[in-house]
C-alpha positions as CSV (number, residue, x, y, z in Angstrom):
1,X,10.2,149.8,52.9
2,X,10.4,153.5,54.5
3,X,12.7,156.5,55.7
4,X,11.3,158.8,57.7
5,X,13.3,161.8,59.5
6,X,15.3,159.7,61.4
7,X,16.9,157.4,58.5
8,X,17.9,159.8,56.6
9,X,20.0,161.3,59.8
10,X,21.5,158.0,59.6
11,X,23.1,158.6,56.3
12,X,23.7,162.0,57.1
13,X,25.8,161.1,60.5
14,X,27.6,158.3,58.2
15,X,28.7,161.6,56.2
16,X,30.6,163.0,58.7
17,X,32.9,160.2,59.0
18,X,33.1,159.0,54.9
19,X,31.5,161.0,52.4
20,X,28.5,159.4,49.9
21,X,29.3,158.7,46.4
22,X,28.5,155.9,43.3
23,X,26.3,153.5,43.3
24,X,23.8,152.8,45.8
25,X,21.5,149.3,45.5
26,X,18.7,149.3,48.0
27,X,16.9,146.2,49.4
28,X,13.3,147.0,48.2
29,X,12.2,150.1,47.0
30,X,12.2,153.2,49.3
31,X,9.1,155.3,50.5
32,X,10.2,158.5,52.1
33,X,7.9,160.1,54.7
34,X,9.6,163.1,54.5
35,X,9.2,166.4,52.8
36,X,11.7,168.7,50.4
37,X,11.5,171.4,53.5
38,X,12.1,168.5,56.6
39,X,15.1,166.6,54.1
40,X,16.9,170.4,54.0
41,X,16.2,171.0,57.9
42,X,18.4,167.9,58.5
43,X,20.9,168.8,56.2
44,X,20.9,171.9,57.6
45,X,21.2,170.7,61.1
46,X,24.1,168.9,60.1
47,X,26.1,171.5,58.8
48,X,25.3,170.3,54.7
49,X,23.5,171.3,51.9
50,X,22.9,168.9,49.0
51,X,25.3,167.1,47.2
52,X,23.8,167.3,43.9
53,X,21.6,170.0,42.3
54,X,19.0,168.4,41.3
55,X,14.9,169.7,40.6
56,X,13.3,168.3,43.7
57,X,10.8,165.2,42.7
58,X,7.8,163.8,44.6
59,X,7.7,160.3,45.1
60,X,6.4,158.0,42.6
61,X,3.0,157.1,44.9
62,X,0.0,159.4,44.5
63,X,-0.8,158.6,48.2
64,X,2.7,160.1,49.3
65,X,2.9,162.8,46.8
66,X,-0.2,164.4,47.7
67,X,1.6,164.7,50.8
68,X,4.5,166.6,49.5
69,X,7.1,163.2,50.3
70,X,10.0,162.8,48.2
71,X,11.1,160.5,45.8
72,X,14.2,158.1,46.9
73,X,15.4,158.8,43.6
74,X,15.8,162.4,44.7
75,X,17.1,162.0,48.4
76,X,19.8,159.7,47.6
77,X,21.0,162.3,44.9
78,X,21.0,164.9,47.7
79,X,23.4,162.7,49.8
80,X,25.6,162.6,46.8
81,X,25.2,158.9,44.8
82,X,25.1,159.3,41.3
83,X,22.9,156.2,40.7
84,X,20.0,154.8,43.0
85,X,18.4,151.3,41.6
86,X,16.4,149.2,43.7
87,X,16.5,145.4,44.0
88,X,12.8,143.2,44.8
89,X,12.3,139.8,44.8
90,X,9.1,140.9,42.9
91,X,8.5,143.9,40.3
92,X,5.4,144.7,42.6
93,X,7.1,148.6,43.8
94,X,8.9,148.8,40.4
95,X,11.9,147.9,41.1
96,X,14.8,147.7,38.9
97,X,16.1,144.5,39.2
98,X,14.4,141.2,40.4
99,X,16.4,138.8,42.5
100,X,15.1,137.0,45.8
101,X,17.8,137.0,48.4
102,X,16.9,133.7,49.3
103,X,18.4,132.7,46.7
104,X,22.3,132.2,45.6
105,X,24.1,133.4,42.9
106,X,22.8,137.0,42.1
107,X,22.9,138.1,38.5
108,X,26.8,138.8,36.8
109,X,26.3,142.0,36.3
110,X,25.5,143.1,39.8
111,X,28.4,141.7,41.3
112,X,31.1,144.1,42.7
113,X,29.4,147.2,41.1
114,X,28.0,149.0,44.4
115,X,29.3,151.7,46.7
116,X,26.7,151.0,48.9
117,X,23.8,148.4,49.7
118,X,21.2,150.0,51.9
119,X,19.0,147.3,53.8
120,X,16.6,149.5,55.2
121,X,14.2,146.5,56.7
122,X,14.2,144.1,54.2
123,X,16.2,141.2,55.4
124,X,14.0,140.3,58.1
125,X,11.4,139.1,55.4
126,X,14.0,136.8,54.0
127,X,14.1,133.4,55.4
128,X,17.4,132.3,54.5
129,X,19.8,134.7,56.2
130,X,23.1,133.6,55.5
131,X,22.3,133.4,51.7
132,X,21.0,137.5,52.4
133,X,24.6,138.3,53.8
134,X,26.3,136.6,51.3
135,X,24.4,138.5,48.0
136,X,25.1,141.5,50.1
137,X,28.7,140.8,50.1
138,X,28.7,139.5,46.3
139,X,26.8,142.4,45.3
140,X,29.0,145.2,47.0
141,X,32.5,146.5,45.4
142,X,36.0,146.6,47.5
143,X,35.7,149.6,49.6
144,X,31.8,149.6,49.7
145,X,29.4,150.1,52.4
146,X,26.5,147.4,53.7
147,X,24.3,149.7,56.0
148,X,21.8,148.0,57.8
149,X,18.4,149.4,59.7
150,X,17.1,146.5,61.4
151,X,14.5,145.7,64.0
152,X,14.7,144.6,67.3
153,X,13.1,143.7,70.3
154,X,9.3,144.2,70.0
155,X,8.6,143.6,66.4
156,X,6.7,140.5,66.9
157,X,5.5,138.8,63.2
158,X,6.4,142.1,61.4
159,X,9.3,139.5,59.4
160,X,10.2,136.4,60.1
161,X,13.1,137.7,62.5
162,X,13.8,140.3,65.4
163,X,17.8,140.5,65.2
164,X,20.3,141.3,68.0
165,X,23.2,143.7,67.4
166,X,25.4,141.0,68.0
167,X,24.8,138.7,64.6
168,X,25.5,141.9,62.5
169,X,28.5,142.4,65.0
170,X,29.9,138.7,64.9
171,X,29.0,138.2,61.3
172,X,30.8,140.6,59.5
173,X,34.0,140.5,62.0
174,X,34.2,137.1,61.5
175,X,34.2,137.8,57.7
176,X,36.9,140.6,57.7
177,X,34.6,143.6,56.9
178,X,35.5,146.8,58.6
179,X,32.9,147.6,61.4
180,X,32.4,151.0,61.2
181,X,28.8,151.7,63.3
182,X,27.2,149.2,65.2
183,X,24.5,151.1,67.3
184,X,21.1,149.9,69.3
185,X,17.9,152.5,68.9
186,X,15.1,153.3,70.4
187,X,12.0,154.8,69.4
188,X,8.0,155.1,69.5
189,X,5.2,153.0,68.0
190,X,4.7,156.9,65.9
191,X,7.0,155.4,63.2
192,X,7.6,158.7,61.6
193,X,7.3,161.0,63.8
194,X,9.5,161.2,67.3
195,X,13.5,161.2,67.2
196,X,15.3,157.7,67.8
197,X,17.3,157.7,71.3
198,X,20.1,155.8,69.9
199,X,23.1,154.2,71.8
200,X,26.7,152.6,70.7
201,X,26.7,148.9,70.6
202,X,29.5,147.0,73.4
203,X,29.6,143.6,73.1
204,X,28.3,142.6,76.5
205,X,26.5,145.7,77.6
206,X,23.1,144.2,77.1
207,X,23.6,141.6,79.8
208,X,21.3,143.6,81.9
209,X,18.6,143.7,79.4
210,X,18.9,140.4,77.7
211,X,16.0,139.0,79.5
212,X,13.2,140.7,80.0
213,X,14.5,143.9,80.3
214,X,13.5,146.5,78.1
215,X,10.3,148.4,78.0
216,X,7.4,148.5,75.7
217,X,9.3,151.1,73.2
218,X,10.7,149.2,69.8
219,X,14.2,148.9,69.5
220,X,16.3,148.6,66.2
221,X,19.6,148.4,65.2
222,X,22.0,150.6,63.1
223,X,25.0,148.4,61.8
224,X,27.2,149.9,58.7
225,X,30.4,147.9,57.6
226,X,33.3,148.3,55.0
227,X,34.2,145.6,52.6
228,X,37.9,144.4,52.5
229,X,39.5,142.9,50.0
230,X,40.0,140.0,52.1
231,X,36.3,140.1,53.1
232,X,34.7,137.0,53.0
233,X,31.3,135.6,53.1
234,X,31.0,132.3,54.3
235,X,32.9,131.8,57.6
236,X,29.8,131.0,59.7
237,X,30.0,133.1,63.0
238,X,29.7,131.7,67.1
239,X,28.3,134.0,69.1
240,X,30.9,136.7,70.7
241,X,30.0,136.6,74.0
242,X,31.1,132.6,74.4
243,X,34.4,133.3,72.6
244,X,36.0,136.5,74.0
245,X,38.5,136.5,76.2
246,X,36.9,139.5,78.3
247,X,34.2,136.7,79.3
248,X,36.3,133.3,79.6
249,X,39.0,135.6,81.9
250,X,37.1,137.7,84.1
251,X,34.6,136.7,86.7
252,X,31.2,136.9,86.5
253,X,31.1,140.0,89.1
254,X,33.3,141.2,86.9
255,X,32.0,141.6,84.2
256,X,29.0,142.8,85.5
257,X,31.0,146.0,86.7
258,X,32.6,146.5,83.5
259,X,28.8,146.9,82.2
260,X,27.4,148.9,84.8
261,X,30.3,151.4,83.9
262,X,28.1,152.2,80.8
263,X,24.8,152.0,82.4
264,X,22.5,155.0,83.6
265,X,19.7,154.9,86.3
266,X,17.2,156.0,82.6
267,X,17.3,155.6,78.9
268,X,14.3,158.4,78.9
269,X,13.3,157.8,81.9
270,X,13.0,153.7,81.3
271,X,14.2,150.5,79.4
272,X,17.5,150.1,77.8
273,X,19.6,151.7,80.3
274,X,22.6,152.3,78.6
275,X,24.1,156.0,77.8
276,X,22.5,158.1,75.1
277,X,24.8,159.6,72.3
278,X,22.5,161.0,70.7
279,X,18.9,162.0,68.8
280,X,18.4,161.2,65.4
């Protein structure tokens, strides 16, 4: 797994609306392609300066240190968890606990215990989906955070899947989590280099796109939801669009208007078409 530049502005944007703190699990362990210097520009940019004080560390590879990256140990401190363990289905990257999310029934004493579960491209590798989402749900605490970067459209055989915003979206409202972010981005085939052109998520303002539509860029998704404490994990979602009452009420040239009143002539000059918020 990796976080370049644009990841860790990700976390840093979530900060602005809930601050970090507790314990984070991540989904595989974390390479950073980014530097001490590059992790304090963003903060910077952002108006924030560490969380913690800790002595900066260099990640745990030879091949990344030699490059100046950080550990994940020490960015996560910096966005202000107190605890950063990492979850594989294998001990391959050293991680601290072993569990395949294919699987059920995660061990005792992960369950409820996080702040935050960071899936920062792992669940596409896992085969059985709904049994992913619903260790991610046993594994996070009332009041804790699933975030979610997944890809998109034009990840062909990188995992076994290429996910539309709208599972993440339908999923967890149909299991009573609090959707906080729920975002499409786009970016080059540079992985970590280039900012992501990122856009918010409305259900049904893809219709344009949905076939054919977008351009050779890759496109991801940014999805980060609250648990409840009457969250659930095993109402099995239908897809949005053939349930809401925006799409069974209106007409179909209506509801293409409603759409094109988020669409621009460009996203960069091509592809997605839909309003830029911003740069990551």
């Amino acid at each position: 797994m990796g976080i370049n530049l644009s990841a860790i502005k990700v976390f840093l944007h979530e900060t602005q609306r809930l601050a970090f703190h507790g314990r984070l699990l991540t989904l595989g362990r974390q390479d950073v392609f980014v530097t001490q210097p590059e992790m304090l520009n963003a903060f910077a940019e952002f108006k924030r300066k560490p969380a913690r004080e800790v002595s900066p560390q260099l990640s745990r590879k030879e091949s990344f240190s030699e490059h100046g990256f950080i550990s994940d140990d020490y960015l996560f401190s910096a966005l202000g968890f107190s605890e950063c363990k990492a979850l594989d289905a294998s001990t391959y990257e050293d991680a601290d606990y072993v569990f395949d999310l294919n699987k059920p029934n995660p061990p005792d004493d992960l369950l409820n215990q996080w702040d935050v579960v960071f899936d920062g491209g792992t669940v596409e590798h896992v085969f059985n989906i709904p049994n992913a989402f619903a260790n991610i749900f046993s594994l996070l605490r009332v009041g804790g955070r699933i975030i979610h970067i997944a890809p998109s459209s034009n990840h062909i055989d990188h995992g076994f899947y290429m996910f539309s915003p709208t599972l993440f979206w339908d999923y967890y409202n149909a299991n009573s989590f609090d959707v906080n972010i729920c975002q499409v981005f786009r970016y080059t085939r540079n992985l970590y280099a280039g900012a992501w052109e990122v856009c918010d998520y409305v259900p049904g303002g893809l219709i344009r796109v949905s076939m054919g539509g977008l351009d050779d860029a890759l496109y991801g998704v940014i999805f980060i939801a609250t648990k409840r404490p009457d969250s659930t994990c095993d109402v099995v979602p239908q897809q949005g669009k053939y349930l809401s009452g925006l799409w069974k009420q209106r007409t179909g040239s209506e509801i293409t208007r409603s759409v094109e009143d988020l669409i621009e002539p460009n996203f960069s000059g091509q592809g997605l078409g839909l309003r830029v918020k911003y740069r990551l």
